[in-house]
C-alpha positions as CSV (number, residue, x, y, z in Angstrom):
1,X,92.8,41.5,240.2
2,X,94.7,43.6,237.8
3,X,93.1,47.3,239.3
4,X,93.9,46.1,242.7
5,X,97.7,45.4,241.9
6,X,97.5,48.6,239.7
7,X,96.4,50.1,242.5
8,X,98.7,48.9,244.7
9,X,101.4,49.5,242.5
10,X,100.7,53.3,242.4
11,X,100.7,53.8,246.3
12,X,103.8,51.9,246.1
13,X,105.3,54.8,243.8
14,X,104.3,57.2,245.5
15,X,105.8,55.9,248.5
16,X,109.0,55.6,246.6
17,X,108.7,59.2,246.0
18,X,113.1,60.0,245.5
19,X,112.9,56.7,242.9
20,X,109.5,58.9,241.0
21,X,111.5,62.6,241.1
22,X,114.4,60.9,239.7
23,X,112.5,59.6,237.0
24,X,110.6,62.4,236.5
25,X,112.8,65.7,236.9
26,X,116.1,64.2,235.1
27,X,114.9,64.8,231.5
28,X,113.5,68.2,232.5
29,X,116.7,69.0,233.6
30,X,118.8,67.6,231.0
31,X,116.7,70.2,229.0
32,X,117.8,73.2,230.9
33,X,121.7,71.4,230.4
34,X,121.2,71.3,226.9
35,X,119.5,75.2,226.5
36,X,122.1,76.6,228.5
37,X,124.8,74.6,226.0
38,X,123.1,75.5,223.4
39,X,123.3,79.4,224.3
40,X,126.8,79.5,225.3
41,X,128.2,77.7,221.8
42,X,126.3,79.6,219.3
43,X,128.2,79.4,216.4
44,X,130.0,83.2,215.2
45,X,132.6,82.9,212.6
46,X,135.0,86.3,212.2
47,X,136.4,87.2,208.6
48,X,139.3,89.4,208.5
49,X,140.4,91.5,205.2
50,X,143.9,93.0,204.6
51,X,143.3,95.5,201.5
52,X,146.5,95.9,199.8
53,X,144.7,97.1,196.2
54,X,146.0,100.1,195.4
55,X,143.0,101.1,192.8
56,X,143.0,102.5,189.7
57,X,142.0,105.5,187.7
58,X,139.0,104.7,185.4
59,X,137.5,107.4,183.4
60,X,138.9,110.3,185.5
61,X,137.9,108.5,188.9
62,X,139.7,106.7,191.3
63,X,138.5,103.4,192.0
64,X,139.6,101.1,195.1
65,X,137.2,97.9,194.6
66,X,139.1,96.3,198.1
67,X,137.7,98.6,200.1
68,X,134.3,98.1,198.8
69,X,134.1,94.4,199.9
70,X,133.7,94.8,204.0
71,X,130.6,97.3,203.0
72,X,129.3,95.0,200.3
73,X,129.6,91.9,202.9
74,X,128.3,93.6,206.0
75,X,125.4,94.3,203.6
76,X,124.8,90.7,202.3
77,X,124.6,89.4,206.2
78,X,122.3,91.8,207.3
79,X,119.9,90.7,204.9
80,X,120.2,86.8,206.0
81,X,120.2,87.4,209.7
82,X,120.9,83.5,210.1
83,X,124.8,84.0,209.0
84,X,126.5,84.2,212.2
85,X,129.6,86.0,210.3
86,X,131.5,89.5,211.6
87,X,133.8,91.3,209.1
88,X,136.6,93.3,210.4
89,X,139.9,95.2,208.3
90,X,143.5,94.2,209.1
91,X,146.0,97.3,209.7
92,X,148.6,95.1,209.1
93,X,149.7,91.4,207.6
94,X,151.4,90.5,211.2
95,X,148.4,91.8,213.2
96,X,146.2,90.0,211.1
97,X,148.2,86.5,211.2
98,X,148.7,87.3,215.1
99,X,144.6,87.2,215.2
100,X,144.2,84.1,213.7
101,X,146.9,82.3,215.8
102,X,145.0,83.3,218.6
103,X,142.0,82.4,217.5
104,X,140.3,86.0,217.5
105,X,139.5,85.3,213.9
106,X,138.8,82.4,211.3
107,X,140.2,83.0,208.3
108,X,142.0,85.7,206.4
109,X,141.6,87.4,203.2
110,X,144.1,89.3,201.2
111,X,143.4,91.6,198.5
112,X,146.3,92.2,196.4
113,X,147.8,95.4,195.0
114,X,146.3,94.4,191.5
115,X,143.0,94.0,192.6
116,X,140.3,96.7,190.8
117,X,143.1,96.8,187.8
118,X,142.4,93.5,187.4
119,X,138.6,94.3,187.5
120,X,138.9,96.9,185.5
121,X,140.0,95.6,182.6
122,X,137.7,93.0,182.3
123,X,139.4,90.1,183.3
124,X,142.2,90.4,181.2
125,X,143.7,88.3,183.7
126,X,141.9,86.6,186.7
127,X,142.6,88.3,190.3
128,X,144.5,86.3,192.3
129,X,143.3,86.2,196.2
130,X,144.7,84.6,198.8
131,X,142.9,83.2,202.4
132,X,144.9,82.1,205.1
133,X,143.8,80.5,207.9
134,X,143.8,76.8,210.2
135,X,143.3,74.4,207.1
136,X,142.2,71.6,210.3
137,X,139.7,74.0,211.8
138,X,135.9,73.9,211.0
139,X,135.8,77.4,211.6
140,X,137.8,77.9,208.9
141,X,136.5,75.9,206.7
142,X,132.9,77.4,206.9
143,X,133.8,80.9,207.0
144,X,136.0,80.2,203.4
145,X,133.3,78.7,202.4
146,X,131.0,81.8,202.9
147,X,134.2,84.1,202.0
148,X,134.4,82.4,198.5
149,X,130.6,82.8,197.9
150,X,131.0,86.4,199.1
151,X,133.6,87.2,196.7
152,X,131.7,85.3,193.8
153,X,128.5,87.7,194.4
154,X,131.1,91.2,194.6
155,X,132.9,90.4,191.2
156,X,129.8,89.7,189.3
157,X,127.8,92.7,191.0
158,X,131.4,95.2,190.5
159,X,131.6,94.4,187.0
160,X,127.9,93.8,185.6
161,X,128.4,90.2,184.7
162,X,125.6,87.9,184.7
163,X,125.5,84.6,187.1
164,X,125.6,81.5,185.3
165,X,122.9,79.8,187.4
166,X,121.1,80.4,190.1
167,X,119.8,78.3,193.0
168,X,116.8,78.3,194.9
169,X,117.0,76.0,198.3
170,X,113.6,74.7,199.2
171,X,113.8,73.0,203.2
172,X,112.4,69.4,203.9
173,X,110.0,69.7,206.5
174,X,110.8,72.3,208.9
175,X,114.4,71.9,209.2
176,X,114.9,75.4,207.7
177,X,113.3,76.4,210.7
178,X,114.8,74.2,213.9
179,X,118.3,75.2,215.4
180,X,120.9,72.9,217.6
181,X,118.5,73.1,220.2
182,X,115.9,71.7,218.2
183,X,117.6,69.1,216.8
184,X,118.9,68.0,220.9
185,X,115.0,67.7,222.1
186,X,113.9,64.2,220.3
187,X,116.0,62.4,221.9
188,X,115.8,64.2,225.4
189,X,112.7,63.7,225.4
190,X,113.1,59.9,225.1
191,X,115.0,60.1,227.6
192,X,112.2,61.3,229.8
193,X,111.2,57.4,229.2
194,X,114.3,55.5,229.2
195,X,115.1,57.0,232.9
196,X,111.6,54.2,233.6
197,X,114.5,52.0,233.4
198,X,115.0,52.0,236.8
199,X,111.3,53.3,238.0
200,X,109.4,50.4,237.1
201,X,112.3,47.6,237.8
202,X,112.6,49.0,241.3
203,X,108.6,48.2,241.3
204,X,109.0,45.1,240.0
205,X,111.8,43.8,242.4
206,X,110.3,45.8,245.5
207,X,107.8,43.2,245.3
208,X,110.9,40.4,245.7
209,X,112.6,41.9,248.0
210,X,109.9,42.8,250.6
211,X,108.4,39.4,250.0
212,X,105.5,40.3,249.3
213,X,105.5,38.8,245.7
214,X,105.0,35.8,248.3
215,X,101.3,36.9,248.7
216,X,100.6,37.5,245.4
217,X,101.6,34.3,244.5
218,X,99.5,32.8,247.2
219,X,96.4,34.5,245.7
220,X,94.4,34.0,242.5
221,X,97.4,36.3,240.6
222,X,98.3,35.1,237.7
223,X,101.9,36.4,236.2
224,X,100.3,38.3,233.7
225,X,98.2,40.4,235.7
226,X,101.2,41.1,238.4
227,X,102.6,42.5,234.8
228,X,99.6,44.3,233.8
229,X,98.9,46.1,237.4
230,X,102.8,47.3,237.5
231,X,103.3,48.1,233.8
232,X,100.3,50.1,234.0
233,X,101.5,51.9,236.8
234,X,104.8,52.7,235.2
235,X,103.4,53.9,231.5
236,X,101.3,56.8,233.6
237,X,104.8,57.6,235.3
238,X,106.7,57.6,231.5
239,X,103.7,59.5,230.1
240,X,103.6,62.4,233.2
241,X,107.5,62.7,232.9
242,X,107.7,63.4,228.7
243,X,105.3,66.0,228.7
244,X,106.6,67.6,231.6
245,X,109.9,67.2,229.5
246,X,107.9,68.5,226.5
247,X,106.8,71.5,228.4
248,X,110.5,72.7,230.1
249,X,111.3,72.4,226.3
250,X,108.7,74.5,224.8
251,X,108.9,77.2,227.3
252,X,112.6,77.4,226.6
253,X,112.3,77.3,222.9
254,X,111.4,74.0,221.4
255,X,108.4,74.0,218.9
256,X,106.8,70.6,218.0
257,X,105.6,71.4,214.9
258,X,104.4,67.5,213.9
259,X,101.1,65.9,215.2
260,X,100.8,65.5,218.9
261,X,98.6,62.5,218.5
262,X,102.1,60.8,216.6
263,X,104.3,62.3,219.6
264,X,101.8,60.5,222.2
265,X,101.8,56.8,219.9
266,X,105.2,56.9,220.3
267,X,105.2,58.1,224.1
268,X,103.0,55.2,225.0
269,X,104.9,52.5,222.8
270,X,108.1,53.7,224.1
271,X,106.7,53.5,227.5
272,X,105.9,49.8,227.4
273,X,109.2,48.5,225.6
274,X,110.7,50.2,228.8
275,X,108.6,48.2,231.7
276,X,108.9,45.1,228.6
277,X,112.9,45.6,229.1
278,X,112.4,46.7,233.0
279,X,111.2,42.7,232.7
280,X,114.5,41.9,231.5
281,X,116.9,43.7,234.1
282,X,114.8,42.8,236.9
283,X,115.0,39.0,235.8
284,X,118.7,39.5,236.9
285,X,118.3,41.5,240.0
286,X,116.9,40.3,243.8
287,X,117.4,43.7,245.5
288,X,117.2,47.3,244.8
289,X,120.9,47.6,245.5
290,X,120.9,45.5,242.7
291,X,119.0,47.6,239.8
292,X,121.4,50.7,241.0
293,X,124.5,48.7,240.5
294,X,123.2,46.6,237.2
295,X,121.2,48.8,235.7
296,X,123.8,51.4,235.3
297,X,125.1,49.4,232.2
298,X,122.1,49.3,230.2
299,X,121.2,52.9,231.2
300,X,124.3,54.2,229.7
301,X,123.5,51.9,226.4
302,X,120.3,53.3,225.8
303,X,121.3,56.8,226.4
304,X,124.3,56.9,224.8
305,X,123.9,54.7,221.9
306,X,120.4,55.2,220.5
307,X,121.1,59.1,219.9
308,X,119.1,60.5,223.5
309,X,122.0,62.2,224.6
310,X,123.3,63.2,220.9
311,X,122.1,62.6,217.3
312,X,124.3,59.3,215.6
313,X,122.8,57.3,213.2
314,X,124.2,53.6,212.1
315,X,124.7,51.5,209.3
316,X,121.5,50.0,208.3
317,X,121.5,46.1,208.2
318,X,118.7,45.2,206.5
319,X,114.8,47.6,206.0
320,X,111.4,47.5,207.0
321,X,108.9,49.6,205.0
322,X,112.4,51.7,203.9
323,X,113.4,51.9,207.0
324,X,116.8,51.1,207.8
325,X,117.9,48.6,210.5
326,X,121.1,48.7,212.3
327,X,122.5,47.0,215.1
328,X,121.6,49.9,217.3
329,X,117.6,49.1,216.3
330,X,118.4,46.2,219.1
331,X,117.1,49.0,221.9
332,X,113.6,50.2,221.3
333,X,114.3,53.8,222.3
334,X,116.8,54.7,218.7
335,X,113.1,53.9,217.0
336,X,111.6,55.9,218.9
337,X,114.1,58.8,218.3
338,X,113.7,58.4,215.2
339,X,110.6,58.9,214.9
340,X,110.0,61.8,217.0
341,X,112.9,63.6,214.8
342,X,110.4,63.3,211.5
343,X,107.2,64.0,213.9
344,X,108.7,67.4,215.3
345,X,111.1,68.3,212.7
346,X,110.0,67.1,209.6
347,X,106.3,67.8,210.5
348,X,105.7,63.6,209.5
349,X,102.1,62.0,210.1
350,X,101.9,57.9,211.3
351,X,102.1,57.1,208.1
352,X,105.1,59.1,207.4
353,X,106.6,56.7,210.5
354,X,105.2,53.4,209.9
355,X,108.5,51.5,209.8
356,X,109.8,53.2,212.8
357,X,106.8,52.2,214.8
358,X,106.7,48.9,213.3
359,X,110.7,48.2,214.5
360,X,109.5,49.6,218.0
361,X,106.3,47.0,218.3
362,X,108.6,44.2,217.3
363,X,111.2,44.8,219.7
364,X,108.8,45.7,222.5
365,X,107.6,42.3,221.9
366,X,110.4,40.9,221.7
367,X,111.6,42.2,225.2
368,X,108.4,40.9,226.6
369,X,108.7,37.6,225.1
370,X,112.7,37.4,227.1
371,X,111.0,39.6,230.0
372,X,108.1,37.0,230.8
373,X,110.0,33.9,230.4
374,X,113.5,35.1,232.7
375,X,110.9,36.8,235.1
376,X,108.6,34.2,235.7
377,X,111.4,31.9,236.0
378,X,113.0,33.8,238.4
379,X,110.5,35.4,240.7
380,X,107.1,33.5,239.8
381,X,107.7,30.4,239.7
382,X,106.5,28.1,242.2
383,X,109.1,25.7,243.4
C-alpha cells in the first residue's frame, strides 16, 4: 500500500512540474544572489596620511620617519594578502578632510611636525598623532584599528625596541579559511529544504481538493501509510534540491570541508520535519489557493528567523547536551543551520552535533505528533 501511494505520489509531482522547479531551482538561485552580493561588497578600507614631520638631522643625516610609514605599511599588507587596506598621501589637510566627507577614504592620519624628533630622541616625550575620521562608521573603526597596529609595529621596528608580547592566533576549525560567502551557504542550503514547505503540502492537499483522498479512504489505507507514500515522495524532492544547491555552491566557491555523511543526516532529518510541519499547514488548508495564501506566513518565519537568509543566533532558554535552546529552536530548520555551520565550517563530526540533531528529532516529532492528529482530523476522518 505504501509503494503504491509512493508511487502515485511521485507521478503526481511530476505532474506538478512549476510546484517541483520552484522547489527545486529557488535555493540554487538564491546562491547565485548571494555570490553575486558577496562579490560586489567585498570589504576595502582606504587609509590616508598627511606627513607634516619635518625630520631631523641625526649623526650628519637627515631623517624624515613620516615619510617612511606609507612604504613600511604598503609592505606589511603585501605580506597578509587578506587585509583589504590601500594607503594613499594627503597633499593637503582640506583635501584630505574633503576625501573623507565624501567617503573616498576611512580614516585619516596626521603626522605632526615633531614626529622623527620625537623618535629620535628616544621617547623623551611620546609622539602625539592624531586620526580623523566618521567616529559612527564601521569603516572607520576597523581601519583605526589596523592604523594603530600599523603604527605600533613602525615605532618599535624605527627605533629597535623590543615588543612586549607577542601573539600567535590559532583558527577554530576552518573559519581562518571561509569568507562572507562561506559563512551565507549553511543556511541557503536549508533553504533548499524549507522551500518543501509548499512542495509536499500542495501533495498533501491535492489529494483533498481533487477528492481523491475519497478513494483512498475507501480502500484498505490507513492514515499512516497515505503519510508514508507522500512523505517519502517529498524527502527524494528535499534531498535532489540540496545537493543541487550544494553543487551551484561549490562551483561558485563554497568548500564543505566537514563530513558529507553529517551534511546528508541532517539533509534527510531536515527533510522529514518539513513534510512533519507540511502536516501542520495542510491541516489548515482545503485548496492549493490555500497553501499559496497561508503558507506565506510560515515561509517567511522559517526563512527569516532561523538564520537561512542571514546568520542570527538567540538567547538560549535552557540546553541539551550544551546546546543552547532558544525560542527560535521552535522551527526545526535553525537546528539544522546550526549544525551544518559546525559540519562545513568547523570541520565537526556527529558527535561534534549531537545536541543539534537531538533538538531537530524532538521537534520533528513533535510536528508529527500536531501534524497527525489536526490532519487526520481534518482530512481523514470518517464522518
Amino acid at each position: 500500500m505504501i509503494l503504491a501511494i509512493f508511487k502515485k505520489s511521485i507521478k503526481e509531482q511530476l505532474r506538478n512540474y512549476w510546484v517541483l522547479l520552484l522547489t527545486v531551482l529557488l535555493a540554487p538561485f538564491f546562491v547565485f544572489i548571494y555570490y553575486l552580493i558577496n562579490e560586489a561588497s567585498q570589504p576595502n578600507y582606504d587609509i590616508l596620511i598627511l606627513n607634516q614631520d619635518k625630520g631631523v638631522i641625526v649623526n650628519e643625516q637627515f631623517l624624515n620617519y613620516g615619510s617612511e610609514i606609507k612604504p613600511f605599511i604598503q609592505k606589511f599588507i603585501s605580506e597578509k594578502t587578506e587585509i583589504p587596506l590601500k594607503v594613499h598621501l594627503a597633499i593637503t589637510e582640506t583635501f584630505a578632510l574633503d576625501k573623507l566627507q565624501q567617503k573616498k577614504a576611512d580614516v585619516l592620519l596626521v603626522v605632526p611636525a615633531d614626529f622623527s624628533k620625537v623618535l629620535s630622541d628616544s621617547f623623551s616625550q611620546a609622539p602625539e598623532l592624531e586620526i580623523i575620521g566618521d567616529l559612527t562608521s564601521a569603516s572607520y573603526m576597523i581601519s583605526a584599528v589596523w592604523l594603530g597596529e600599523f603604527m605600533n609595529e613602525f615605532i618599535m621596528e624605527s627605533t629597535d625596541q623590543a615588543r612586549l608580547y607577542t601573539v600567535k592566533e590559532s583558527a577554530l576549525g576552518y573559519s581562518g579559511q571561509v569568507n562572507e560567502f562561506d559563512l551565507w551557504m549553511p543556511g541557503i542550503l536549508i533553504l533548499a529544504i524549507i522551500m518543501l514547505m509548499f512542495s509536499a503540502t500542495i501533495a498533501l492537499i491535492t489529494e483533498v481538493d481533487q477528492k481523491t483522498i475519497l478513494r483512498l479512504k475507501l480502500s484498505r489505507m490507513k492514515a499512516w501509510h497515505f503519510l508514508m507514500g507522500v512523505g517519502g515522495t517529498q524527502v527524494l524532492v528535499g534531498i535532489s534540491s540540496i545537493l543541487l544547491t550544494l553543487a551551484v555552491a561549490v562551483a561558485l566557491g563554497f568548500e564543505m570541508r566537514g563530513s558529507f555523511g553529517a551534511f546528508l543526516l541532517i539533509s534527510i532529518l531536515t527533510s522529514i520535519s518539513m513534510v512533519a510541519f507540511s502536516l501542520i499547514l495542510a491541516s489548515f488548508t482545503r485548496s492549493v489557493t490555500d497553501v499559496l495564501v497561508i503558507g506565506n506566513f510560515p515561509l517567511f518565519l522559517f526563512m527569516f528567523f532561523t538564520g537561512a537568509a542571514f546568520p542570527m543566533q538567540g538567547k538560549a532558554l535552557f540546553h541539551i547536551f550544551g546546546y543552547g535552546i532558544s525560542w527560535q529552536g521552535l522551527m526545526s530548520p535553525t537546528h539544522a543551520i546550526n549544525a551544518l555551520n559546525k559540519v562545513s565550517i568547523m570541520g565537526a563530526g556527529l558527535t561534534d552535533i549531537k545536541g543539534e540533531l537531538l533538538a531537530l528529532i524532538l521537534v520533528t516529532t513533535l510536528y508529527f505528533f500536531i501534524g497527525i492528529f489536526t490532519f487526520h482530523k481534518r482530512h481523514l476522518h470518517s464522518k
